[in-house]
N, C-alpha and C positions, 0 to 999 in steps of 0.2 A: 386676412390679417386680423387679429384681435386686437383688442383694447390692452394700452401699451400706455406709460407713463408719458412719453412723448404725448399724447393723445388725451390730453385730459383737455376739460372745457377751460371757455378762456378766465372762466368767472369764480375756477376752482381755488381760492383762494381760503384759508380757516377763515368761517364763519362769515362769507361772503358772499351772496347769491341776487346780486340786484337787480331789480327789472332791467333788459334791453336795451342799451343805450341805442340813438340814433342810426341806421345802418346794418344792426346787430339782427340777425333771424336766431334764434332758439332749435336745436335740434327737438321731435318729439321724444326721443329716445337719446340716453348717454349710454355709450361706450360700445357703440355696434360694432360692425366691422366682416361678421358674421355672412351675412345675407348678399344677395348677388345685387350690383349696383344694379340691373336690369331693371330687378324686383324694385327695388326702392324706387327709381324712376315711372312706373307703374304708380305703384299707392299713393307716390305724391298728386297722381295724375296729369302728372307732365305730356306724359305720352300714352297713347292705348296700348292694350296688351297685342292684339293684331298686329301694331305698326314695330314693337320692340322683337317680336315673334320672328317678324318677317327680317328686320335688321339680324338677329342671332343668325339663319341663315343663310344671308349676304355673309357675314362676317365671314362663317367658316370656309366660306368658298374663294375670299379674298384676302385672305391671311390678317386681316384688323379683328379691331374690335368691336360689338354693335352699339357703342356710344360714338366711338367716330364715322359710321355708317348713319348714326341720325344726325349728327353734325352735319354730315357731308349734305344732307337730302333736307336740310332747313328740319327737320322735324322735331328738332332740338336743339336751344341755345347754349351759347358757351354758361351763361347766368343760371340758365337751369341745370345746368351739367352739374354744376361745382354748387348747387340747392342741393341735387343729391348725393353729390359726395360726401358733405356734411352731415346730413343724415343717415348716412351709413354710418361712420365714423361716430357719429354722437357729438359733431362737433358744432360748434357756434358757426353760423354762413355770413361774409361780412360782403356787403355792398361799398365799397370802397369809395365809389361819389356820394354814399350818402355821410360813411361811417370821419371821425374828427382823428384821422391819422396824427400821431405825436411826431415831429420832426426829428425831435430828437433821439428820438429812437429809431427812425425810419433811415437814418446817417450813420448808424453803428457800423452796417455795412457796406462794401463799395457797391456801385451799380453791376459791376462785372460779374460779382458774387450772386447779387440777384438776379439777376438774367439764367443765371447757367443751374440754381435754382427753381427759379418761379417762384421766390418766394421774398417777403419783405417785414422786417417789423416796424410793427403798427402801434403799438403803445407798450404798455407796464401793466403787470398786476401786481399787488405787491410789490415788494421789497426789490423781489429774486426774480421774480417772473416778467417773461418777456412776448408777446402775443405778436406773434408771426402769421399773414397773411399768407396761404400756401395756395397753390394749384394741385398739388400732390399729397395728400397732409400721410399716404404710406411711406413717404421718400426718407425713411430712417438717417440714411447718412446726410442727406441737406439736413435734417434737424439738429444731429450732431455734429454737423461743420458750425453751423449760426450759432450753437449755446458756445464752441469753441473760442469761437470769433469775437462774444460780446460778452462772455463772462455770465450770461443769465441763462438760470432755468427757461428752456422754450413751450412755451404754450400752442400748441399749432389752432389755426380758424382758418376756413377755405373764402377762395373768393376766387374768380374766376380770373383764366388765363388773360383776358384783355383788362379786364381792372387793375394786374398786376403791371401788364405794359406798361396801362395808361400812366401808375404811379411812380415805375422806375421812370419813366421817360420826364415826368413833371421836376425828379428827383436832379435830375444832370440838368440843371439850369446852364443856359449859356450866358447870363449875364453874370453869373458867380466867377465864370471861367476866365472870363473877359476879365474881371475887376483882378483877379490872383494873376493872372500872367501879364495884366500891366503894372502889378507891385512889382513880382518878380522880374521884370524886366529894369524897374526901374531903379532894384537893388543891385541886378546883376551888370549893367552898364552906368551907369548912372546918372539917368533918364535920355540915353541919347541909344536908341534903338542902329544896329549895324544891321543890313540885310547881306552884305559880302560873307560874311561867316556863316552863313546856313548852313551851304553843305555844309559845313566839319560841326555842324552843331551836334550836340545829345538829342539824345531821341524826346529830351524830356525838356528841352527849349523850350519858354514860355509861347513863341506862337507859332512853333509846329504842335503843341501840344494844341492850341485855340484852333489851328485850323481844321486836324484831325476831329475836333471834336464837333466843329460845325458843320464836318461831313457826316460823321456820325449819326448826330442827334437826326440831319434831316435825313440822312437814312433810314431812324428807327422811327420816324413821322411820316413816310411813306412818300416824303417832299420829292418832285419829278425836276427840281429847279433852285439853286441856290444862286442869288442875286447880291453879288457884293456891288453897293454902288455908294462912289463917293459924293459928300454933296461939298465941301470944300474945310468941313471944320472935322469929318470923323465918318465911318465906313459902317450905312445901313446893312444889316445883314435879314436878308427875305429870303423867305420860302417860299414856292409854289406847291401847295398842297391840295388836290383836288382840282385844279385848275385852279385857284385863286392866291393871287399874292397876299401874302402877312408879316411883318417884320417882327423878327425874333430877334434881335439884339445891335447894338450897337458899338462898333469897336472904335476905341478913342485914335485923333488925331495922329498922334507919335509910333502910334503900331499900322498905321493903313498902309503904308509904302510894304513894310515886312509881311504883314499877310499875303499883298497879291504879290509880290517875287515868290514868296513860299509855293503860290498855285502854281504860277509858272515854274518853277524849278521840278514839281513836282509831273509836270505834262511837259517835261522837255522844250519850254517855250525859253527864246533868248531874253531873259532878265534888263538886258542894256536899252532895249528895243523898247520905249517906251512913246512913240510917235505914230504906231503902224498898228492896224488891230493883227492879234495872233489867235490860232488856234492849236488845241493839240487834243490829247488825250491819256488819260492815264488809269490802269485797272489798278484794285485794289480791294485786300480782303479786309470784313468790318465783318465781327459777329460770326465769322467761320460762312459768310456768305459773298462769292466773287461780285464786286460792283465795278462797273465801267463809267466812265467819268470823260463827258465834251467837253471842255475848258474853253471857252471864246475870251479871248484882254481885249476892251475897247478904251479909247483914249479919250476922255470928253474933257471939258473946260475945268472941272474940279478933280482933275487926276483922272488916272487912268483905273478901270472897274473890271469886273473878270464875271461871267456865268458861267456857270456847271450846268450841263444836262448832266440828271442821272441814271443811269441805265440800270437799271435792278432785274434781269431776267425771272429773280424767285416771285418778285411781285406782278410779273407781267401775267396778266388771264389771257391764255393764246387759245382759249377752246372756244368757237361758235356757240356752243351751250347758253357760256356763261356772262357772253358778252354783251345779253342785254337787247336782243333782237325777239321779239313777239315771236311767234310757230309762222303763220304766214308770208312774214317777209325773209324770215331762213329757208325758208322752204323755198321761196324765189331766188336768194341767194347763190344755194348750194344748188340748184338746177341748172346757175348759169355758170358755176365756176365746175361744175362736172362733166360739160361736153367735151369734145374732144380739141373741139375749133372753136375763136370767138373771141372778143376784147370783154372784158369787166372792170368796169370803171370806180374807184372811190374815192367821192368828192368832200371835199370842206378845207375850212379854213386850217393854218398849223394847230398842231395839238391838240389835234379833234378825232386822233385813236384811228387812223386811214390805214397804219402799216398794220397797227397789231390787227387791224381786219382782215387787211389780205394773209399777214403769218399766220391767222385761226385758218385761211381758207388753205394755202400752201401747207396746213399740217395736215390736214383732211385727202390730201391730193398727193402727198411724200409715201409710196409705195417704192420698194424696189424696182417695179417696169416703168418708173418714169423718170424722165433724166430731165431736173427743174433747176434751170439757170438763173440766178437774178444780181440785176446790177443796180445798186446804189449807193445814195450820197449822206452820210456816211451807212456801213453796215451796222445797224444797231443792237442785234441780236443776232448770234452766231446760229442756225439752225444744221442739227445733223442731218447728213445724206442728201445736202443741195448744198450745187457750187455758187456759192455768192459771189460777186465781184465788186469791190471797192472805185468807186470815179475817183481819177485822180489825174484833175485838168493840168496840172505843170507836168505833169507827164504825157498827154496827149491823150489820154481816156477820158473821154468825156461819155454822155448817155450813149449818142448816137453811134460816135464810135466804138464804141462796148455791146452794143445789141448788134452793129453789121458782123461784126467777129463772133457773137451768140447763135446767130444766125446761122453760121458752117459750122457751130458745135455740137448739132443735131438734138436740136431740145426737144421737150412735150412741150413744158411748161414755161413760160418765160413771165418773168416777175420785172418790171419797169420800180424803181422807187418812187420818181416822178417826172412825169411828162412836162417840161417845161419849154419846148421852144418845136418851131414846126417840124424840122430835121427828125425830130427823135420821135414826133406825132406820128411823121410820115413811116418810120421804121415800123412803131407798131402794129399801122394797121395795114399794113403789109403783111408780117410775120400772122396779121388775125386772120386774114384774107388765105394764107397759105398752108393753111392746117396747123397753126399752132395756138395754143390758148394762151392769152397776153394776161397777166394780169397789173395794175396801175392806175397812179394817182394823178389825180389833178385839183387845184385848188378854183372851185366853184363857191355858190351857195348853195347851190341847190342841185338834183338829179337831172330836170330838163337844161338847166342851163350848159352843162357839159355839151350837150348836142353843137348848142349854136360857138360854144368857145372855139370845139376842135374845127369847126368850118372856118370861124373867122382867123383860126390860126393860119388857114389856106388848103388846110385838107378838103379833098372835091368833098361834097355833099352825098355822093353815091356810093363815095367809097368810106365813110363813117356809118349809114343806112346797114350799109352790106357788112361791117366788121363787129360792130355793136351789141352785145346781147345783151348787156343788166350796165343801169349806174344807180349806183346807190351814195347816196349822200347820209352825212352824218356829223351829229356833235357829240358830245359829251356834259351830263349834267350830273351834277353831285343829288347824290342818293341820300334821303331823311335817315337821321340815326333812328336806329331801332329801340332805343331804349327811352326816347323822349321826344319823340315828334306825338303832336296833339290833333284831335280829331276835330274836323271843321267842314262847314258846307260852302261851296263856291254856289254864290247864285249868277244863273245862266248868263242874264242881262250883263254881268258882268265878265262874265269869260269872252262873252260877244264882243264886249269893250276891247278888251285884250286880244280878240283876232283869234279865239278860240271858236271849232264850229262845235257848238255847244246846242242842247233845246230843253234841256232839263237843269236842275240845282246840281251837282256835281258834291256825294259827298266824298271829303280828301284829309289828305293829312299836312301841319304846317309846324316848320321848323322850331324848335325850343331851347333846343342848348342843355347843355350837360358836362360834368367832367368826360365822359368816355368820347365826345365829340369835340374836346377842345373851346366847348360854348360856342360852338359855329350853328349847331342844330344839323350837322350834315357828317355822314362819315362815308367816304366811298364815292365812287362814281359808277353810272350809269350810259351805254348808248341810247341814242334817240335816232331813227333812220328813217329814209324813204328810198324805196327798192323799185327804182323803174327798168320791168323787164321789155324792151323792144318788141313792139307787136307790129304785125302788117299796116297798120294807120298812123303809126309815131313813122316807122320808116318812108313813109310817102307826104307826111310833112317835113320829115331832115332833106328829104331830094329837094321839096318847094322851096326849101330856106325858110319854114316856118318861126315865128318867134318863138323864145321858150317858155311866155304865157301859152299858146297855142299848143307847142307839146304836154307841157304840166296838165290843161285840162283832156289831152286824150288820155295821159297816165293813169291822173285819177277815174273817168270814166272807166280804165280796164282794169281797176281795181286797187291803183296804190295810193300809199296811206300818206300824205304830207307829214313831216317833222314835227310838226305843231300838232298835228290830230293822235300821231305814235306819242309827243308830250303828256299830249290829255289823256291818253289811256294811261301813260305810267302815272300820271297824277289821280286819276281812281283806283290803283291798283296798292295805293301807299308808298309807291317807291319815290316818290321826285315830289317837288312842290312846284307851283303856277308860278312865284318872283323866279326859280328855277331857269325851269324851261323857255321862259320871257326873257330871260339873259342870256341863255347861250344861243340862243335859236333868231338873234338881233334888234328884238323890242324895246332892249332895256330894262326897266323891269315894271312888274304889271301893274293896272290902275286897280287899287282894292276899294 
């Protein structure tokens, strides 16, 4: 494409050309358009010509492009993508955490608009002129929906795909939401909230409209967790993002009763029932993407409170690859869940990423010649071409009874969700024992500890020895934003302190904060594991009844890597920091 009046610089105003503000890159060149983004990506020196060579192609052999081939292979950032897109274009590149976005301009449009988009205005030039932040700055007709839409000449400037998220998302405030549908509620009844009229309510009810929007936002915040809880004057509303709670808003007194009937009415829970906790569940499309939704109401001394799990399959990483295990301990992994026969264990506390390990392992293993059964509580992701099975205790399905009936179904694979009581212990390693490969959860701390649990559950000792082939324990730690974590050296003395086996300064990187991270200094999570594969000396202490200090040290003797040592490696590699891994991994957090 060429240089198009759409495509002029932001700064093209008569007799206007000021230094840079804040945020602002300069293209070298106005009005490209011409030349292959490859090329540009090149000269900027983003990328070597080797590395962009070998993406072209990949590309042609995988139907993409080779900017989403280096995307794909970290080789290249979303930030540097959209550095060269602007300099194709000849356009101004804007850093949107740095750059002083106009509000009033950035409101013109709805969020809905910008989303479907990727694009936002970001201030004025002139009179006429309106500087729109683009992802796409060739998307001719988004530029001519925005000049539609706001009456102003549009000036297009790039900024990258997640700075646009980050600022539609800062853009849909839920405290704005909250404050407008408790006017409108109070104009519309007059200030006495009804929750019996829901159902026949408008879709555009002030708090179905609040509630909708509070599943939303923590949708498009990647939140695994929405926590309405009242405290007796007015309804905290928190997210779990990253594993860590945050409270995003506050709904007043007079509207807490109508939000949580609205969840339950919405997960088919009985509304009257406000004595008993309930569960239910309810799917729903947000964004043109299907989301599933736990609903648990419990009843405490300040009202009754309701949590969401969120189930987001688009967000789930179900590939081995990606999920954060070293080459060494996948490679033990995937040894043990590719035999034919044998239990495979994965331990840790809730919310510490057990199932999506076993679903990466169960996608590695989903051929047409294998017929893979699995029963849990609840099913959380639908996978194709395995019969899952839902427990459903007022029905009489419980684990055990679900795996004896698994049992005559003539499986390879059989997937446990979790091992919780001796019955269903015993089913398993049975089924491991008899040529089937188990795979399943238990809540441990640690890999050796699994040994001594499944004994003291009452399973014989010979027969865990004989079933067992890999446990592998795991947490979950939130990964440094890439855009603003800072370089720093851990001295040893003090990793020692913290129960780190450290001998040297440790250099690493430490949290900062930024827009793109929320100002947490963290975006993403990361696994942390220890992969104990059963060797001839671990199964001759499970027969002794050895402790599971005593297995731990044969483990590590035949090679595996403690949680805390897999920590300190990801803490040299930049990905995690030390207060990190010192929190999820039980310490606390570290002595600096």
């Amino acid at each position: 494409m060429t240089d198009t009046p759409h495509l002029r610089p932001v700064t093209e105003a008569p007799g206007a050309h000021p230094a840079a503000p804040a945020g602002v890159t300069r293209p070298r060149t106005r009005g490209g358009g011409a030349r292959f983004l490859t090329d540009v990506i090149v000269e900027l020196g983003l990328v070597d010509r080797a590395r962009v060579e070998q993406a072209i192609s990949t590309a042609r052999t995988t139907s993409t492009t080779p900017e989403a081939v280096l995307l794909e292979s970290t080789a290249l950032t979303q930030t540097a993508l959209s550095r060269a897109i602007a300099e194709r274009y000849g356009l101004d590149h804007l850093d949107l955490t740095a750059f002083n976005v106009d509000m009033t301009a950035a409101n013109l449009i709805n969020s809905s608009a910008a989303k479907r988009y990727e694009a936002v205005p970001v201030g004025y030039v002139g009179e006429r002129g309106l500087v729109v932040a683009m992802a796409d700055p060739a998307n001719v007709l988004a530029v001519d929906d925005i000049a539609l839409m706001t009456g102003f000449e549009v000036r297009a400037a790039v900024a990258s795909r997640e700075d646009i998220a980050g600022l539609i998302s800062r853009l849909t405030r839920l405290d704005d939401v909250v404050a407008n549908a408790s006017i409108e509620s109070e104009e519309a009844d007059g200030g006495q909230a009804e929750i019996v009229d829901l159902r026949e309510s408008a879709d555009e009810a002030p708090v179905i409209k609040l509630v909708n929007q509070i599943i939303a936002q923590a949708v498009d915040q990647g939140a695994s967790d929405i926590h309405l809880s009242p405290d007796g004057t007015q309804l905290r509303v928190r997210f779990r993002i990253d594993g860590v709670l945050a409270e995003t808003a506050t709904v007043p007194r007079r509207m807490v009763n109508g939000v949580i009937s609205r969840v339950k009415i919405m997960s088919d829970l009985d509304i009257a029932e406000k004595r008993l906790p309930q569960d239910g569940r309810v799917g729903l499309h947000i964004e043109g993407r299907h989301v599933d939704l736990r609903v648990v109401t419990l009843p405490s001394v300040h009202g009754e409170g309701a949590v969401m799990r969120i189930l987001d399959k688009a967000s789930v990483v179900m590939e081995l690859e990606k999920l954060g295990m070293l080459d060494a301990e996948r490679t033990r992994f995937q040894r043990a869940f590719q035999q034919a026969y044998g239990a495979v264990l994965v331990t840790g506390p809730t919310g510490s990423g057990k199932s999506t390990s076993l679903y990466a392992a169960l996608g590695e293993l989903n051929t047409p010649d294998k017929n893979i059964i699995t029963i849990e509580d609840p099913v959380e992701y639908q996978l194709s071409g395995i019969t899952q099975v839902q427990v459903n205790p007022r029905a009489g399905l419980t684990f055990a009874n679900g795996l004896r009936s698994m049992m005559r179904a003539d499986p390879d694979v059989i997937m446990v969700g979790e091992i919780r009581d001796r019955e269903a212990a015993q089913i398993a390693i049975e089924a491991a024992l008899t040529g089937h490969l188990v795979l399943s959860t238990l809540h441990t701390n640690d890999a050796p500890t699994a040994i001594t649990r499944l004994s003291e559950m009452g399973i014989e000792s010979f027969l865990v020895a004989s079933a067992i082939d890999c446990v592998v324990a795991q947490r979950l730690a939130r990964t440094l934003c890439q855009h603003c974590k800072r370089r720093t050296i851990l001295g040893a003395e003090m990793l020692r302190d913290n129960g780190f086996p450290a001998r040297h300064d440790v250099e690493a990187y430490e949290p900062v904060g930024c827009g793109r991270c929320g100002n947490s200094g963290y975006k993403g999570r990361i696994g942390l594991y220890e992969v104990m594969t059963i060797t001839e000396d671990i199964r001759k202490l499970t027969i002794a009844r050895a402790s599971a200090d005593e297995i731990g040290d044969a483990a590590v003797h035949a090679g595996m890597r403690r949680l805390r040592e897999d920590g300190l490696e990801k803490i040299r590699l930049g990905r995690t920091s030390l207060a990190e891994v010192a929190r999820v991994t039980g310490t606390g957090t570290a002595v600096v």
